[in-house]
Structure formats: structure tokens, C-alpha cells
C-alpha positions as MATLAB code, in Angstrom:
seq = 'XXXXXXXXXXXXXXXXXXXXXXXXXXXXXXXXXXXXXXXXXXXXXXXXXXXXXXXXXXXXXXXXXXXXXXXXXXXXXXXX';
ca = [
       2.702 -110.377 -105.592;
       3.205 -109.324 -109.054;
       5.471 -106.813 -109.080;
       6.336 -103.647 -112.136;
       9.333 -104.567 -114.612;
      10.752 -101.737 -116.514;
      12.930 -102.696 -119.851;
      16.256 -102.138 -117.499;
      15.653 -104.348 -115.045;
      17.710 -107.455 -115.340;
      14.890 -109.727 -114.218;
      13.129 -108.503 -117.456;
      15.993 -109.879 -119.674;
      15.457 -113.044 -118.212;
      12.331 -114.070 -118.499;
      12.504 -112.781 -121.714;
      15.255 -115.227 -122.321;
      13.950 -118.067 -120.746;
      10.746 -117.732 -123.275;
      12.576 -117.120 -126.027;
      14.572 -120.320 -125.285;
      11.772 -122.214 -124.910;
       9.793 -120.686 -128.190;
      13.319 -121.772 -129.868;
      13.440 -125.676 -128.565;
       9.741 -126.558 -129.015;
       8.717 -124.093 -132.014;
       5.468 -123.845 -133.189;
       4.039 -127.282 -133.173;
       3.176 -128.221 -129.630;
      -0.352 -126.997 -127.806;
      -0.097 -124.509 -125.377;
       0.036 -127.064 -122.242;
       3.273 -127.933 -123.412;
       4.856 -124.923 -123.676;
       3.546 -123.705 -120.258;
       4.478 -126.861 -118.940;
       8.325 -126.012 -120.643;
       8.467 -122.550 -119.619;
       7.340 -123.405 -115.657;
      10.459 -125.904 -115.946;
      12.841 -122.905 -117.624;
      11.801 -121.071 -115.125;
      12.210 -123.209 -112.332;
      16.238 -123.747 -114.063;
      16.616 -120.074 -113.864;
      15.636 -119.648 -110.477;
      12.642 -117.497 -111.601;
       9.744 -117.317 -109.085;
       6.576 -117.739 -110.237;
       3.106 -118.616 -110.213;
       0.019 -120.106 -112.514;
      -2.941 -119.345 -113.932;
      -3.204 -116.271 -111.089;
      -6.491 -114.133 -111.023;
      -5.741 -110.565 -111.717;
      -8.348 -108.160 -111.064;
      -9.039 -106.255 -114.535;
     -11.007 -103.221 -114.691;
     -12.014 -101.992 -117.986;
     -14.593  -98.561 -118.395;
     -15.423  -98.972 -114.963;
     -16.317 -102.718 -115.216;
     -14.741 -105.832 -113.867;
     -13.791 -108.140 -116.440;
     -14.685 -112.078 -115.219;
     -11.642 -113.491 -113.576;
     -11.789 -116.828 -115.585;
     -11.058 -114.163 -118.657;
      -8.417 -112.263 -117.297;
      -5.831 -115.073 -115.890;
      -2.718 -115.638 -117.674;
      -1.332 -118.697 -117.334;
       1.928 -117.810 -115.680;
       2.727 -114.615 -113.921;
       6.292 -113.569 -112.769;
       6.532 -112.550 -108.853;
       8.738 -111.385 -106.411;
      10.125 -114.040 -104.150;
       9.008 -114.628 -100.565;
];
């Protein structure tokens, strides 16, 4: 379950820092893969739990949006 950060909570600074880490060691000239694939193993270093490409229900003017347009590819959540 994906749960609400707000900009005090120390989890926040984290996975901040763990993308920012990886943004800094790979820069700008890898394809996406990679630095999912690099920020799942940051992550993973940091203890961070996490998931991929979740579906998260998005409702926008009373619509659903399609699922397969509304996944990111890696979603922060609360450990089990």
C-alpha cells in the first residue's frame, strides 16, 4: 500500500536521495530501463520497500484514466 509522504518525513529524504544518487552516477545518457533497473537496486541498498510498475486507480473529471496510462514504474510502500 502506497502510503502519504509529507516533506518532513525522513522516508521522503531518502528516496529523494537515493534518486538523486542514482541521476548523479548514470546521468543523462542511459534509457529509462536502466535507470529503473539502478534505482530498484538503490533502493534495495537503502532498505527502501518498494514495488513496480503498480496500477493506481486515477480519476480525472469523473473518468477513469486506463491503467496501462497511469502506472509509474516504481512506487514507494510501506513495509509488510
Amino acid at each position: 500500500m502506497i502510503s502519504e509522504l509529507d516533506e518532513n518525513d525522513p522516508r521522503t529524504f531518502e528516496i529523494i536521495g537515493a534518486a538523486l544518487k542514482v541521476r548523479r552516477r548514470l546521468g543523462h545518457a542511459f534509457l529509462e530501463a536502466v535507470h529503473q533497473e539502478a534505482l530498484a537496486v538503490e533502493f534495495l541498498s537503502r532498505h527502501i520497500p518498494f514495488q513496480r510498475e503498480v496500477d493506481l486507480p486515477i480519476r480525472r473529471l469523473q473518468r477513469s484514466v486506463e491503467p496501462e496510462r497511469g502506472s509509474p514504474q516504481i512506487a514507494q510502500r510501506d513495509a509488510e
